[in-house]
C-alpha positions as CSV (number, residue, x, y, z in Angstrom):
1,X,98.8,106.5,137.8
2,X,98.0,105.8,134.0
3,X,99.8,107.2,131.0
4,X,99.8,107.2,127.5
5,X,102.5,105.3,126.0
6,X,103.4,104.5,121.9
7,X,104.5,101.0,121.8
8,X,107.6,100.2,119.3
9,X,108.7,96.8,119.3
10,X,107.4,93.7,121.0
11,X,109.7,91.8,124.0
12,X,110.8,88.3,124.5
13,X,107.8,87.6,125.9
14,X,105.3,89.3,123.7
15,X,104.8,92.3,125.7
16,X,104.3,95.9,123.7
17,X,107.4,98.1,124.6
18,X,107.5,101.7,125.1
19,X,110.0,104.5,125.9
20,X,109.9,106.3,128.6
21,X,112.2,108.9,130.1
22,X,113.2,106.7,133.3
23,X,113.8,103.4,130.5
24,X,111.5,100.3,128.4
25,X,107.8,100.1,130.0
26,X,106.2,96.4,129.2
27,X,102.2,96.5,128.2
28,X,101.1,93.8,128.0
29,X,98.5,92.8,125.3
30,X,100.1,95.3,123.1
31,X,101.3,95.8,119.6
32,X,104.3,97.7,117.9
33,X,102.6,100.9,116.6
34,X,99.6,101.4,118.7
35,X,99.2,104.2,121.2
36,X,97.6,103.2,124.3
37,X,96.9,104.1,127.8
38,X,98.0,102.1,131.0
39,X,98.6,102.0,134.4
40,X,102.2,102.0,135.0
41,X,103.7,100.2,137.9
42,X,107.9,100.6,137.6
43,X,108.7,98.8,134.3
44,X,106.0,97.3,133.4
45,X,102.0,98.6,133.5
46,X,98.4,97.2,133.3
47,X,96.4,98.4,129.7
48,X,93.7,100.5,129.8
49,X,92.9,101.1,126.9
50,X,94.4,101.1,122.8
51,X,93.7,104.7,121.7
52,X,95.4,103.2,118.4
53,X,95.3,100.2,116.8
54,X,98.1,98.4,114.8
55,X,96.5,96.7,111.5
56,X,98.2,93.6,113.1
57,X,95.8,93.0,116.2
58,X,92.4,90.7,115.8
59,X,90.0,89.7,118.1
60,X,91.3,86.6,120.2
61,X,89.8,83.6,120.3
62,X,89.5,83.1,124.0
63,X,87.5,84.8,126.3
64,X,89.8,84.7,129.2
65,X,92.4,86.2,127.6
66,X,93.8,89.1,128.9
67,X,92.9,87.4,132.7
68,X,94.0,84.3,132.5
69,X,98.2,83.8,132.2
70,X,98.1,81.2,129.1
71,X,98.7,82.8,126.5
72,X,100.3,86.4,125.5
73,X,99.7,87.1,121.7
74,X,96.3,85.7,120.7
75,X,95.6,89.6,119.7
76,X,98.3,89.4,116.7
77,X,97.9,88.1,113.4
78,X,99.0,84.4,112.6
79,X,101.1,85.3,110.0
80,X,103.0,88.2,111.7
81,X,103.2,86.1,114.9
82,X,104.7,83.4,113.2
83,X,107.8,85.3,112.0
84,X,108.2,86.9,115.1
85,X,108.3,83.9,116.8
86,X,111.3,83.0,113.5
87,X,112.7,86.4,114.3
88,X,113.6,85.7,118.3
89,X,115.6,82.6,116.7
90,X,117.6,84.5,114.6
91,X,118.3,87.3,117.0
92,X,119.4,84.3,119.7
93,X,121.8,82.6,116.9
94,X,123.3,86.1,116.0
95,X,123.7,87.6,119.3
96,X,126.0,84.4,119.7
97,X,127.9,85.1,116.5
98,X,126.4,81.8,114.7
99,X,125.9,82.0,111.6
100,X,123.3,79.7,110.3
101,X,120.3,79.8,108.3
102,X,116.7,79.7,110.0
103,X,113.6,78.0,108.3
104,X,110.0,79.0,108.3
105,X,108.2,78.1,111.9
106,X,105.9,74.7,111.7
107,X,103.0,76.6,112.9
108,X,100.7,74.1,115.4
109,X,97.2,74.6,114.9
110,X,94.2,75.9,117.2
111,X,92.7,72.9,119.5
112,X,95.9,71.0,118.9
113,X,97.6,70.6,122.1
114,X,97.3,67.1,123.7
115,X,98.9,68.3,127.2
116,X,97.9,70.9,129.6
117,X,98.8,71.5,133.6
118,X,95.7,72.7,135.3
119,X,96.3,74.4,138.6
120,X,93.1,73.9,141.1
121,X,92.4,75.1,144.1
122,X,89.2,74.4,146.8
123,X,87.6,77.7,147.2
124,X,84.4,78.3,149.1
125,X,83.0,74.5,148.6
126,X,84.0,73.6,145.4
127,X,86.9,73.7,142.9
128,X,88.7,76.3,141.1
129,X,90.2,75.0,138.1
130,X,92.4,76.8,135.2
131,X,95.9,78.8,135.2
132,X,97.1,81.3,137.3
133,X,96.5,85.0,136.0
134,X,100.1,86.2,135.2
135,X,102.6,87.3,137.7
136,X,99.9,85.7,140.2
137,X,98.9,83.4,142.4
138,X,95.2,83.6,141.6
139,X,93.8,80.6,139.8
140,X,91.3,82.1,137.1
141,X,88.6,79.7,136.4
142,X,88.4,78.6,133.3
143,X,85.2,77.6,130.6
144,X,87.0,77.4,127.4
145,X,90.8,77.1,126.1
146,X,90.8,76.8,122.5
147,X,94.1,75.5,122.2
148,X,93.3,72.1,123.9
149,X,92.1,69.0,121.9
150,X,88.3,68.7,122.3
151,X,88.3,65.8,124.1
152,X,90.2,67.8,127.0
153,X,88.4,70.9,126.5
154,X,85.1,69.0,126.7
155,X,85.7,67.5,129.5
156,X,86.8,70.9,131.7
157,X,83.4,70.6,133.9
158,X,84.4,66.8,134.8
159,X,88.1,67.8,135.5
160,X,87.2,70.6,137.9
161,X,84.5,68.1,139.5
162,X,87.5,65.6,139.8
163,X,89.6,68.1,141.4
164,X,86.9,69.4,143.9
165,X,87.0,65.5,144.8
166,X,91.0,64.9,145.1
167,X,91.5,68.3,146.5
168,X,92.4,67.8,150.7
169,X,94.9,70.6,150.8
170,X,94.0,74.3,151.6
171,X,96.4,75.1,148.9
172,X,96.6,74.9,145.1
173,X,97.5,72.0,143.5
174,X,98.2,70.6,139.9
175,X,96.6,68.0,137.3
176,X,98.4,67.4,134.2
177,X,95.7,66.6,131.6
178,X,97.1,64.2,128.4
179,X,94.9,63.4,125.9
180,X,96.1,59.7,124.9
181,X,94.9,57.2,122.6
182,X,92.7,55.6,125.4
183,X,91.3,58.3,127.0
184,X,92.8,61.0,129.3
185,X,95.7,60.7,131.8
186,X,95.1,62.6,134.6
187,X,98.2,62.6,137.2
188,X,97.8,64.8,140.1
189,X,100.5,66.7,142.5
190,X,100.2,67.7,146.4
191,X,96.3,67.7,146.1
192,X,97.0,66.1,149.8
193,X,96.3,62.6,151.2
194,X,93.8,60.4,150.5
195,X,91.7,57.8,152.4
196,X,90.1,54.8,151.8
197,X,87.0,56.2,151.3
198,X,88.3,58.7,148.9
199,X,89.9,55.9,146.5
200,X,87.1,54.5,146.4
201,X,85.2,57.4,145.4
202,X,87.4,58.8,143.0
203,X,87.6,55.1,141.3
204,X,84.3,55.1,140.5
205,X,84.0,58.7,139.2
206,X,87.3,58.0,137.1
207,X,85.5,54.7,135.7
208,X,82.0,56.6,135.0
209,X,83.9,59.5,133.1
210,X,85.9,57.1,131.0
211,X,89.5,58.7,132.0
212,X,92.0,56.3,131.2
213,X,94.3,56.5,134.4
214,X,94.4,58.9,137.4
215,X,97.8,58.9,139.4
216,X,98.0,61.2,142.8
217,X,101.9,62.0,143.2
218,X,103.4,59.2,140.6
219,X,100.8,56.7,142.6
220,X,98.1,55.1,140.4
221,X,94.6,55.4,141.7
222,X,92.8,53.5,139.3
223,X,93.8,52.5,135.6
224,X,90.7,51.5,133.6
225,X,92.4,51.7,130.4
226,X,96.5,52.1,129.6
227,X,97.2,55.1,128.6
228,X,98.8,54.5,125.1
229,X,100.5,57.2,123.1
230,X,101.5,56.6,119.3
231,X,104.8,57.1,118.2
232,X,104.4,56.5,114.3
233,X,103.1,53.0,115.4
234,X,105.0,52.1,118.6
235,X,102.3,52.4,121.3
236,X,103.9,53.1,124.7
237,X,102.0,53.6,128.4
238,X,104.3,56.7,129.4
239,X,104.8,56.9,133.4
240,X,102.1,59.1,135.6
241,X,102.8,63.0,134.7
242,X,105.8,61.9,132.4
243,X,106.7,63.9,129.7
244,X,105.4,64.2,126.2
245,X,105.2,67.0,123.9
246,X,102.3,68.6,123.8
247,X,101.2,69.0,120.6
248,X,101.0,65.2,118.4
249,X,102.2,67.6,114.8
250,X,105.2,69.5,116.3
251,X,106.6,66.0,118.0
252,X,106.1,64.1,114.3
253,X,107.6,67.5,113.1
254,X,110.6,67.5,115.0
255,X,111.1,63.6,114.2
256,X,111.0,63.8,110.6
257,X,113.8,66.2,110.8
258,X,115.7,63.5,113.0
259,X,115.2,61.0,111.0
260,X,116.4,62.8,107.4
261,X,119.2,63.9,109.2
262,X,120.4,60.9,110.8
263,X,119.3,58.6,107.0
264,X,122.0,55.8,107.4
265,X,123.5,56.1,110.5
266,X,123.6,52.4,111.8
267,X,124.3,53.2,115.8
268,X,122.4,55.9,117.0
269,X,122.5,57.2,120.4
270,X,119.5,59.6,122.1
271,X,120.4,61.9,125.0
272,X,117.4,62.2,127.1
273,X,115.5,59.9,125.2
274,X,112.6,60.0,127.7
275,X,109.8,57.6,126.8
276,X,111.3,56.7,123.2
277,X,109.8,60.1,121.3
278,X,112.7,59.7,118.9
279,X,114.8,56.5,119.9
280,X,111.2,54.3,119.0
281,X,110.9,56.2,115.5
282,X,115.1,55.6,114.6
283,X,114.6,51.8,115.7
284,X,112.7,51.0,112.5
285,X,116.0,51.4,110.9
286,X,119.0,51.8,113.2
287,X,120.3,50.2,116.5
288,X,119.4,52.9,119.3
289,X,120.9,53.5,122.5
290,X,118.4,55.6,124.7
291,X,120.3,57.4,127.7
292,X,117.4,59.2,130.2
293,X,118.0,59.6,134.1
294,X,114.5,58.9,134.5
295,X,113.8,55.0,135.5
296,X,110.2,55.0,135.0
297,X,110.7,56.5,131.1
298,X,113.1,54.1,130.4
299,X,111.2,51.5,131.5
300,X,108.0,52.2,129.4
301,X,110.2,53.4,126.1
302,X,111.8,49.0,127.0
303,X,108.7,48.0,127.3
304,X,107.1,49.7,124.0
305,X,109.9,48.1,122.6
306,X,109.9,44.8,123.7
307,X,105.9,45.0,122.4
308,X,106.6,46.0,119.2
309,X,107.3,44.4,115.6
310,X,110.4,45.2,113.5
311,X,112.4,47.4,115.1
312,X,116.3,47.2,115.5
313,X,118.1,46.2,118.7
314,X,117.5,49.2,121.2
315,X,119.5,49.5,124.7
316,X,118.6,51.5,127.7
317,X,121.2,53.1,130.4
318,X,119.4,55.0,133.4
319,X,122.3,57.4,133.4
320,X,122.6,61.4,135.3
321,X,123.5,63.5,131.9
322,X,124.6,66.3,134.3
323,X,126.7,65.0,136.5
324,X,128.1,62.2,134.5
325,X,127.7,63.1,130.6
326,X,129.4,60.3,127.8
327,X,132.5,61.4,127.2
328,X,134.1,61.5,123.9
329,X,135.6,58.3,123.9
330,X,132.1,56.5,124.8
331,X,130.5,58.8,121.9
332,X,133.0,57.1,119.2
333,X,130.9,53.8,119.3
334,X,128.1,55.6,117.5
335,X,127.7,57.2,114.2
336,X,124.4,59.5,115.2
337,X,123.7,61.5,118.2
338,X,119.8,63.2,118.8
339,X,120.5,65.8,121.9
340,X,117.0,67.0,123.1
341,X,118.2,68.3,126.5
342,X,115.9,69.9,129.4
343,X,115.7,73.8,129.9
344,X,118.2,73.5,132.4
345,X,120.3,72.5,129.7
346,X,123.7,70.6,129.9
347,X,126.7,72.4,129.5
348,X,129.4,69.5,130.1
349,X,127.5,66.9,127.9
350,X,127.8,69.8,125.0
351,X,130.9,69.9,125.7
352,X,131.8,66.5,125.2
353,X,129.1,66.5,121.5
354,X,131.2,69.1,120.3
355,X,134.6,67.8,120.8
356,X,133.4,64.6,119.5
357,X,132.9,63.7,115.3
358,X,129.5,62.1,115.5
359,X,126.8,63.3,113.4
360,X,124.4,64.9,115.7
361,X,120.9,66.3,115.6
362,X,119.9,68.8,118.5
């Protein structure tokens, strides 16, 4: 049944909300200010239509937004998005009782992200290949997604023609895309087995596209080319699917603020260092001792090491952070701590940082 509702203030996830007599209603797609119409299902409901518009909302760059689940805001102005995106920092740090100040957001710009998880399906013969429409399972197949680098975006009719050859599984499956210095890194998950026949295949369409690696469930299919990533001139092959941030400005970003912070430490240790984002960067200056529970990212951030010039000593320890975090006496032995931990975040390792007097950077 649709409604009219006057939207007042944007959620966490940049859905409009409105008032309503039963509680909050999310729209979607929505602005603070603007009076629009929508389907309501419980607390949230589907947009019909703006009846009025905030002086905040432009036309989106995309034309699957609003159907496909990527993105949420790409109807707000830059400028307004920005410190609303500021704004939910703040309101975290204050809601905790920390006081502390909050800069400006390093804004990322369009066709700037080097990373991107496809999910693909075979449907009807060929592939499906894009992101699921929000609170969905449906894959919406996708032409276009501005925010990519080119050379990923271009190559979106080659990916889903890879996928409609890897796919041997009735359901959907992933490829995550990276955009590396050699070409693109393509590692798939549960896009089912594969035979002979099928390597063989899929070799020589990786090798005529000029992808640098494809990987099917951490197993390399073919590598033409190693994929190399840059960090400010250590060149590392980062494991099939590994992580890496996704956009090249905001990872150089976040390191220059690392390495001001930690200027003159001598000992530096890096909690979940993964491949050697940071640890790599500190080397040209500092001894580094990169902690990760991931064996395969330790062993490409040793092995960018061991290949480059300059760099101070830097140790590895393959180590569980959650079930066995450095204790306060093991943190003594260094005089700068980075702490970049996962979503899941690590409650007893924090624990230990902030009983301990090392200089850290989080």
């Amino acid at each position: 049944m649709s409604a009219r509702f006057r939207i007042t203030a944007l959620g966490a996830q940049g859905d409009g909300i409105a008032v309503s007599d039963t509680g909050p209603v999310f729209v979607p797609f929505t602005l603070p200010g603007e009076t629009v119409t929508a389907a309501r299902r419980k607390e949230r409901a589907e947009l019909i239509a703006v009846i009025e518009t905030a002086p905040e909302r432009i036309a989106p760059a995309c034309r699957h937004f609003t159907v496909c689940g990527g993105c949420a805001l790409q109807h707000m102005r830059d400028d307004v998005y920005l410190a609303w995106k500021r704004q939910k920092v703040a309101d975290a740090l204050r809601a905790r009782r920390i006081e502390a100040p909050v800069a400006g957001i390093v804004p990322c710009r369009s066709g700037s992200r080097r990373r991107a998880v496809f999910s693909a399906r075979l449907a009807q013969g060929r592939a499906v290949l894009g992101y699921n429409r929000a609170f969905s399972h449906e894959i919406i197949d996708i032409e276009e997604c501005p925010i990519l680098v080119p050379e990923i975006e271009g190559k979106l009719p080659l990916l889903r023609e890879l996928a409609g050859r890897l796919g041997r599984s009735r359901d959907a499956f992933h490829l995550t895309v990276t955009r590396t210095e050699s070409g693109l890194d393509v590692a798939a998950a549960a896009s089912g087995p594969l035979s002979a026949a099928d390597r063989l295949s899929l070799t020589e369409f990786v090798v005529g596209s000029g992808f640098a690696r494809l990987s099917v469930d951490g197993e390399i299919i073919v590598e033409p080319r190693k994929p190399q990533v840059d960090f400010s001139g250590v060149m590392v092959t980062p494991p099939p699917g590994g992580f890496l941030q996704a956009v090249a400005s905001a990872e150089e970003a976040m390191a220059e603020r690392v390495l001001k912070h930690l200027e003159g430490a001598k000992r530096v240790v890096d909690l979940f260092s993964g491949s050697g984002t940071f640890a790599l960067r500190l080397a040209r200056r500092s001894e580094v001792h990169a902690v990760e529970g991931d064996a395969a990212a330790l062993a490409a951030l040793d092995r960018g090491f061991r290949a480059a010039s300059g760099l101070r000593r830097v140790t590895t320890e393959k180590r569980d952070l959650f079930r066995r975090p450095l204790t306060v006496k093991e943190l003594a032995a260094f005089d700068g701590l980075v702490f970049d931990p996962p979503r899941a975040g690590a409650e007893d390792l924090s624990r230990q940082i902030a009983r301990s007097d090392v200089p850290k950077v989080g």
